[in-house]
Every structure is written in C-alpha cells, then in structure tokens.
C-alpha positions in Angstrom: -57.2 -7.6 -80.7 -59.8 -5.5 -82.0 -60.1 -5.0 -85.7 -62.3 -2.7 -88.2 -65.9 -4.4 -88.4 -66.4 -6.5 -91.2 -69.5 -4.8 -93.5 -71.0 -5.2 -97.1 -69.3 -3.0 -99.6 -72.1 -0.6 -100.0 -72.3 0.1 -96.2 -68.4 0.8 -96.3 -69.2 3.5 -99.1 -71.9 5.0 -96.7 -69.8 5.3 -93.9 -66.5 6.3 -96.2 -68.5 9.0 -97.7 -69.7 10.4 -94.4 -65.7 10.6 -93.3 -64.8 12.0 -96.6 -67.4 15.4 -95.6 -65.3 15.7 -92.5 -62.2 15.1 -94.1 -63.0 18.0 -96.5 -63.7 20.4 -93.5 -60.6 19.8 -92.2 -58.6 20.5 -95.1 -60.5 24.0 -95.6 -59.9 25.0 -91.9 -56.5 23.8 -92.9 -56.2 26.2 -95.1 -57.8 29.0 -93.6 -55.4 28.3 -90.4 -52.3 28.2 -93.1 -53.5 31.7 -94.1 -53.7 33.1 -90.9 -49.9 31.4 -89.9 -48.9 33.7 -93.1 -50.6 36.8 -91.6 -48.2 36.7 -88.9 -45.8 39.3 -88.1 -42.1 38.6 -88.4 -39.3 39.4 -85.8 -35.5 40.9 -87.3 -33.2 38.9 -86.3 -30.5 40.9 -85.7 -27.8 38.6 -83.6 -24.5 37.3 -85.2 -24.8 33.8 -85.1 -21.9 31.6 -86.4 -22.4 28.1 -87.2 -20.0 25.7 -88.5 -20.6 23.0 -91.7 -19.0 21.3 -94.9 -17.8 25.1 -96.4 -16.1 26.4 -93.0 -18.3 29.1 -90.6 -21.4 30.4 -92.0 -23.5 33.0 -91.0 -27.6 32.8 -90.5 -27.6 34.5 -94.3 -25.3 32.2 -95.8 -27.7 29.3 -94.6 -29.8 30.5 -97.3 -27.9 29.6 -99.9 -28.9 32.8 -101.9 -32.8 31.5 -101.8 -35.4 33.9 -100.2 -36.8 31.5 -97.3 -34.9 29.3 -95.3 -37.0 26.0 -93.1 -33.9 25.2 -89.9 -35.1 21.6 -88.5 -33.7 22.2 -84.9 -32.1 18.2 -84.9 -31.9 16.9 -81.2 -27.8 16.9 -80.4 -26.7 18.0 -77.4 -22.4 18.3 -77.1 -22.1 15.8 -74.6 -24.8 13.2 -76.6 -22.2 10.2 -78.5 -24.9 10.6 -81.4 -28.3 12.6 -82.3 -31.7 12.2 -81.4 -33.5 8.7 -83.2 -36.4 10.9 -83.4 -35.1 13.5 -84.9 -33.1 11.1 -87.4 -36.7 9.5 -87.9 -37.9 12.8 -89.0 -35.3 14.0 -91.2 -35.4 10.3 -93.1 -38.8 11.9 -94.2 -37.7 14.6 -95.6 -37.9 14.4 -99.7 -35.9 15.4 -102.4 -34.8 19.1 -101.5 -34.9 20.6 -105.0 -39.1 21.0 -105.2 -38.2 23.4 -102.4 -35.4 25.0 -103.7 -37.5 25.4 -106.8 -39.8 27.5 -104.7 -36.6 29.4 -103.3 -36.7 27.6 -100.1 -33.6 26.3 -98.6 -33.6 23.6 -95.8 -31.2 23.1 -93.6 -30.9 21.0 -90.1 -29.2 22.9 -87.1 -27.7 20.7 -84.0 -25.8 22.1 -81.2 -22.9 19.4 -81.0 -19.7 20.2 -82.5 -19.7 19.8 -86.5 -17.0 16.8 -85.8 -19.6 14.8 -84.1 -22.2 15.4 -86.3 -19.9 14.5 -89.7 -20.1 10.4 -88.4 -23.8 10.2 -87.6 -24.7 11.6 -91.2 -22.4 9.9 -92.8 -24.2 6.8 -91.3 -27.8 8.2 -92.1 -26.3 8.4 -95.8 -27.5 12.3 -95.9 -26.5 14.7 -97.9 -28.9 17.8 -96.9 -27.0 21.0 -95.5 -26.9 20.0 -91.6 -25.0 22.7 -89.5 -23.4 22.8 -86.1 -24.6 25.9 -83.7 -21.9 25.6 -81.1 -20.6 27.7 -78.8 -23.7 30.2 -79.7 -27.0 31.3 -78.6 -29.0 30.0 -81.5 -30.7 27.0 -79.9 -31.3 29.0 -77.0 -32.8 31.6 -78.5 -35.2 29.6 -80.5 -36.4 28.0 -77.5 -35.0 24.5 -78.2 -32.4 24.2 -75.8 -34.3 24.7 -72.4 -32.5 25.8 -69.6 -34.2 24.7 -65.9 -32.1 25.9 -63.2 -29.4 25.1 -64.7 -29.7 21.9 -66.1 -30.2 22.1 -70.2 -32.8 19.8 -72.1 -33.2 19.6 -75.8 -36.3 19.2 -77.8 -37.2 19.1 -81.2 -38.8 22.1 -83.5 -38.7 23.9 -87.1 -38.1 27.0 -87.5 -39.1 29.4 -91.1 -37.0 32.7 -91.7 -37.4 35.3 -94.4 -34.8 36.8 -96.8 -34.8 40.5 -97.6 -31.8 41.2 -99.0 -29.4 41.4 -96.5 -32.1 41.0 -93.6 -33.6 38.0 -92.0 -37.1 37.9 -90.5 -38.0 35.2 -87.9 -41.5 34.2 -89.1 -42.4 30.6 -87.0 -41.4 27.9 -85.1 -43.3 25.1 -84.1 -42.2 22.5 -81.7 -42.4 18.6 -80.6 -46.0 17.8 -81.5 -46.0 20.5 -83.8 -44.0 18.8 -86.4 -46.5 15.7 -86.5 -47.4 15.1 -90.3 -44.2 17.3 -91.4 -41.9 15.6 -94.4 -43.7 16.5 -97.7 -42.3 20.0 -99.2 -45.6 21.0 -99.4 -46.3 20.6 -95.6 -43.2 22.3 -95.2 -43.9 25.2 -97.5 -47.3 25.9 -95.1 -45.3 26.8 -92.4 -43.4 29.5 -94.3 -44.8 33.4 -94.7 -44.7 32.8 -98.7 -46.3 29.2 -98.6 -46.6 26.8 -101.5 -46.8 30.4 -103.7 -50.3 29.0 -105.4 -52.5 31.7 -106.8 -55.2 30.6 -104.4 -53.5 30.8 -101.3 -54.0 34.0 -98.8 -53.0 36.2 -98.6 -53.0 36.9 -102.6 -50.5 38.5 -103.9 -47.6 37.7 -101.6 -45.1 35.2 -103.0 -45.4 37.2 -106.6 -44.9 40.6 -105.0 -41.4 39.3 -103.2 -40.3 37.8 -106.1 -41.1 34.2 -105.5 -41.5 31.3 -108.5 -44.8 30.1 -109.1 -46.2 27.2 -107.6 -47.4 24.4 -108.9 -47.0 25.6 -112.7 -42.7 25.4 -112.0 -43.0 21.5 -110.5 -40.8 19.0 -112.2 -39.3 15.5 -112.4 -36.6 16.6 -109.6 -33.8 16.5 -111.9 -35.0 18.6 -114.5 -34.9 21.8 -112.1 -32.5 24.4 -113.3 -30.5 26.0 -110.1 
C-alpha cells in the first residue's frame, strides 16, 4: 500500500502552500467558467408534459412550486426496474436541506420515468421527503437526453437539468450529465448551474438575479428553519 510520504511539519507547509496557489486558480477559472454557463442562451420549452406526484398530475410550471428557477435531478428509474438507480439514490442522499434553495427561489425536484406507484416504496425507504415526480407515459426523459434510445433498445443515465420561470414561460437553460454531476450536493454547487446563480453581487454577469426579481444572496442565509416561505 502506498501512503503520503512522511515529512517534517515545515516541509508539509511548503508543499501545502504551493497546492493552495493552484487551488486558488482553479476556483477563479471556476468562476469565470460559472459566468460563462450563465451567459448561455435558454431554449422555450413549449411541450405539455404531465407528470404525476403526491398532489395528483402536475405540469412542468407546477414543478416550480411558484419559485422562479427549478434544478430536475433526472433519478435513474426505468418502468420495468423493481427499484431506482443506487447511484442516483447515492446522489440524492447528498442533497441538503432544500429551504437555502428555496430561499433563493429555487425549487428542486427529482424526475424518474417509472410509474409514481413504484417510486412511492423506494422513497419511503430512502426516508425522503423532497418533491420526486413520475414522467411516465411522456417525452420528458427523452427529450432531455436521459433516456437513450439505440435501435430500439432504451438505456437510462443520470443528469440535472436548470429551467427558468417567466411568468407563465419556462426556459431550458442546462443540463449536465453522468460525470457532470461529480462534486454536485451543496445548494451552492447547485445554484452555479442555474442562469441566476448563487444571486451574489460579485457574480457575472452583474445585475441579473436583481433585475428578475431574485433574493439576495448570501445577505438572506439562515438557520434553515428560520426561512419564511
């Protein structure tokens, strides 16, 4: 087994300093690549989806729960599958307490393609309570690109996908899949992927998240149950 080398303390500091430098570029061309994912154009989505959850059918709009963004974890569940993905289950253990997003008007929501019936036992088991929605019998998964049809023979595969609220419009703004969701969990890594972000004053484009409406930042963060719906 091959373990770190053993060094005196000052040596570590050297070499932990040297990282740190790197570790600091990568958070500004982190930044930088988070701006440019909020520069880029959005798609109308103008199909009637219908999905299917605790309230009865709901509609793409109605998934945002009145907030102006909406984050849809695309949950590995095919019909046919006795239970979801362990993955995906993995992924959505991460997830944290949903009201720091809702305080930023961002509603998140997990999207399966199995009956709602069969997805009622495995969150019950997972102990969940986030808003997880059943997309059968429609094109969403398909149309989003994670349910993958090769000659005929469907495959699943994990992704997230950020939408936009204008009213009564919705705006497709990203989607990132498989590898794409490494490091995902946090609200705030979940707010980069969204055209509004974490709605700091620093981020850029400047101006964006005030001009649409959107709370502040970090100014409106709280103990989770402090937040006023």
């Amino acid at each position: 087994m091959s373990l770190p080398e053993i060094v005196p303390r000052a040596q570590w500091r050297a070499a932990r300093e040297e990282l740190l430098a790197k570790e600091k570029a990568a958070t500004r061309a982190r930044d930088a690549l988070n701006a440019e994912r909020r520069r880029l154009p959005m798609v109308e989505v103008d199909t009637e989806y219908v999905f299917e959850g605790g309230d009865g059918k709901a509609t793409l709009l109605d998934l945002f729960e009145g907030r102006g963004q909406l984050v849809v974890h695309h949950f590995m569940f095919a019909p046919e599958w006795d239970a979801g993905c362990r993955s995906c289950s993995a992924f959505l253990d991460q997830i944290g307490h949903l009201a720091h997003l809702k305080a930023r008007g961002t509603t998140f929501a997990a999207v399966s393609r199995a009956p709602y019936l069969k997805i009622l036992p495995s969150k019950a088991r997972m102990g969940w309570t986030l808003p997880w929605y059943s997309s059968y019998g429609s094109d969403f998964n398909r149309d989003f690109e994670v349910t993958l049809d090769h000659e005929g023979e469907l495959s699943e595969r994990p992704g997230v996908s950020c939408f936009l609220r204008d009213r009564d419009r919705v705006f497709h703004t990203y989607s990132a899949y498989e590898r794409g969701l490494d490091g995902l969990g946090s609200a705030t890594s979940l707010l980069d992927l969204t055209a509004l972000g974490r709605q700091e004053e620093w981020e850029e484009p400047r101006g964006r998240a005030s001009a649409l409406g959107a709370p502040a930042g970090s100014e409106r963060i709280r103990y989770h149950d402090e937040y006023e719906e």
